[in-house]
C-alpha positions as CSV (number, residue, x, y, z in Angstrom):
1,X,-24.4,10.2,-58.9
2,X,-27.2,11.8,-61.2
3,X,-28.2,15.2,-61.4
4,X,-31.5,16.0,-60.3
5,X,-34.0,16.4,-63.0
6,X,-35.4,19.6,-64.4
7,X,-38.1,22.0,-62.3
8,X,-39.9,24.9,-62.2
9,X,-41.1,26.0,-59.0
10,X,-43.0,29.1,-57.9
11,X,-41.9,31.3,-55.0
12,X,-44.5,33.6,-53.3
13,X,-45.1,35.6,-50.0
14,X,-46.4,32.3,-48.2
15,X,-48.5,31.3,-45.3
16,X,-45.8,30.2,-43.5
17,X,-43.5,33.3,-43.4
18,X,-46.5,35.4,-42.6
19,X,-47.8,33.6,-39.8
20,X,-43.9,34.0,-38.4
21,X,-43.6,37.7,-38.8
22,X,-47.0,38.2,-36.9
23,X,-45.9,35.7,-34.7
24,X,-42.8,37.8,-33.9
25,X,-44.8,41.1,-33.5
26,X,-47.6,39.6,-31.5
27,X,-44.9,38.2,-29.1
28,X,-43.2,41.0,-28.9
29,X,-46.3,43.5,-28.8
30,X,-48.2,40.8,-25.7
31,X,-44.9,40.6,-23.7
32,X,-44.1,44.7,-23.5
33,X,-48.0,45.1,-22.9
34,X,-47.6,42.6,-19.4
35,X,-44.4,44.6,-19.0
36,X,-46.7,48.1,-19.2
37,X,-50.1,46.4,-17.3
38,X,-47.6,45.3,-14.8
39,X,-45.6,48.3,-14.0
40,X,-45.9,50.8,-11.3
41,X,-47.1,54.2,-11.9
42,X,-44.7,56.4,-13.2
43,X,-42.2,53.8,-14.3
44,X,-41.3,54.4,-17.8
45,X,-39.5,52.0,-19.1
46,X,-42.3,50.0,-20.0
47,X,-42.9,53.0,-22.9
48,X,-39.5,52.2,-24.3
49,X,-40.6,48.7,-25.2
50,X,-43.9,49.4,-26.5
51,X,-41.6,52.6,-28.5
52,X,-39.2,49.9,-29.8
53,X,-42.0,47.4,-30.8
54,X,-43.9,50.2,-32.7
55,X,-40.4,51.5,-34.3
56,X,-39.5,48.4,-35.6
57,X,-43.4,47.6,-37.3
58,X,-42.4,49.7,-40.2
59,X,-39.8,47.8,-40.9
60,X,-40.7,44.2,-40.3
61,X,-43.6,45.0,-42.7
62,X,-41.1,46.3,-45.2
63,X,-39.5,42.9,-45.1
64,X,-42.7,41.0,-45.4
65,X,-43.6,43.3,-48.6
66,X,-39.9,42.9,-49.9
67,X,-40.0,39.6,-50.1
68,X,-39.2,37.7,-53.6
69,X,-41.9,36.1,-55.8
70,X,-41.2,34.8,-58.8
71,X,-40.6,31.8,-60.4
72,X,-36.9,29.8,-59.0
73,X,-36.2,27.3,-62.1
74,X,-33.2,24.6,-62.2
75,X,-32.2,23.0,-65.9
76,X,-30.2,20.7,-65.2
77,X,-27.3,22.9,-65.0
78,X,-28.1,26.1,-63.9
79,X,-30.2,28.1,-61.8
80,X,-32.7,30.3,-62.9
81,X,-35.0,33.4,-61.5
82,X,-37.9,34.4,-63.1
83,X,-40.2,37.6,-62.1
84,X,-41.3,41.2,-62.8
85,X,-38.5,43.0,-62.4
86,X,-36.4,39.8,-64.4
87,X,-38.8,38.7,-66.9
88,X,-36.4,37.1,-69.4
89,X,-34.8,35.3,-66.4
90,X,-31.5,35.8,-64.4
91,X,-28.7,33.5,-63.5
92,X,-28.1,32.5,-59.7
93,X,-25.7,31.3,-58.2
94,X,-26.3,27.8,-56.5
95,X,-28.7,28.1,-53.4
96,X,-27.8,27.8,-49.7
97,X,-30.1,26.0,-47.6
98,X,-30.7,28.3,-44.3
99,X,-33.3,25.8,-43.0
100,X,-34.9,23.1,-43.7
101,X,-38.4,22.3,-42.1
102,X,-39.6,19.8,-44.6
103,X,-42.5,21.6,-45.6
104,X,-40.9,25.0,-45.6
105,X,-37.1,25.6,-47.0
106,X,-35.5,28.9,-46.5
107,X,-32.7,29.5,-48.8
108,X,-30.3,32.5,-49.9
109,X,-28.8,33.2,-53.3
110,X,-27.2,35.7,-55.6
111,X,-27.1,36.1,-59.1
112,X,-24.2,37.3,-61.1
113,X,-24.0,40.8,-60.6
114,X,-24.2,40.3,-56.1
115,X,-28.0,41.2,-55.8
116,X,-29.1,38.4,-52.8
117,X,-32.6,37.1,-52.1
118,X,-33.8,34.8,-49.2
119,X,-36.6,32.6,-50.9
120,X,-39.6,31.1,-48.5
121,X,-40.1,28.3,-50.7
122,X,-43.2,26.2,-49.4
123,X,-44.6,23.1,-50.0
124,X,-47.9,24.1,-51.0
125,X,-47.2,26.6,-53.4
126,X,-47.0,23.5,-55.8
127,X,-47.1,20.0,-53.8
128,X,-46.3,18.1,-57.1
129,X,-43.2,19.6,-57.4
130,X,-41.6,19.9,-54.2
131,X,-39.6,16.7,-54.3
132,X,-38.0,17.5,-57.5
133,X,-37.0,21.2,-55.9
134,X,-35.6,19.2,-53.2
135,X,-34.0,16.9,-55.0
136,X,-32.4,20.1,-56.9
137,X,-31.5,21.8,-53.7
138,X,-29.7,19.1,-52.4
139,X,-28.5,17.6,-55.4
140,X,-24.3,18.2,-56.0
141,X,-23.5,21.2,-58.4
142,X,-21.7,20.5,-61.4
143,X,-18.6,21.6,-61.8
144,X,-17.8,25.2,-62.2
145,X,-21.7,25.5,-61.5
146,X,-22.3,29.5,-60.8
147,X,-21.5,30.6,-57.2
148,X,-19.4,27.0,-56.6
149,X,-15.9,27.1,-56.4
150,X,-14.7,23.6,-58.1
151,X,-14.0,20.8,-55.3
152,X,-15.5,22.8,-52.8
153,X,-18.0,20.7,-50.4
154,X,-21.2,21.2,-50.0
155,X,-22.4,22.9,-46.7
């Protein structure tokens, strides 16, 4: 089997993850709001959800804003990140797919040293290259490959 060729691809806050988060909050803001509207008087509860939802809007926007971007480059052999805070690159260990929507691909890695990202890669961000990051994703790690234990299969 051949390895998957070289490619650079770019990894950004996309459309896709931000239309999910405000998804999320919407849902979760509309249902507690029907909950409140249709409440008696002097029930409370309904004040605990609306509490929770505006509790946890801090924080989902600190996950939106946390959210890697950089450039996530494979060579052949190894993986490589590429950003601000790593601008002479970093090694990774090989990527996990955590879902697969075709146009969207949700993935987690580590580099050496333990620090873990999930990367939002989208289809968009650069159409040309998408099947050769796919092809990479997929592909079968060589052996001794970062993060890969040798023999070990493939999830």
């Amino acid at each position: 089997m051949s390895r998957a060729p070289s490619v650079s691809y770019p990894v950004e806050r996309g459309r896709a993850v931000t239309v999910l988060l405000a998804a999320v909050w919407a849902l979760a803001a509309a249902v507690n709001l029907t909950w409140l509207l249709a409440a008696g008087s002097g029930d409370n509860a309904p004040w605990w959800g609306l509490g929770s939802v505006a509790l946890a809007t801090p924080g989902l926007l600190l996950y939106w804003r946390r959210i890697p971007a950089g450039e996530l480059s494979w060579d052949g052999e190894q993986w490589l990140w590429t950003s601000k805070a790593y601008p002479t690159g970093v090694d990774l260990k090989w990527p996990q797919i955590v879902l697969d929507l075709q146009g969207v691909v949700i993935a987690r890695t580590r580099n050496s040293a333990g620090a873990g990202w999930t990367l939002w890669l989208e289809a968009r961000s650069n159409p040309t290259a998408w099947h050769g990051l796919r092809l990479a994703l997929y592909g079968r790690p060589p052996p001794g490959a970062l993060g890969m234990e040798s023999g070990s299969p493939r999830p």
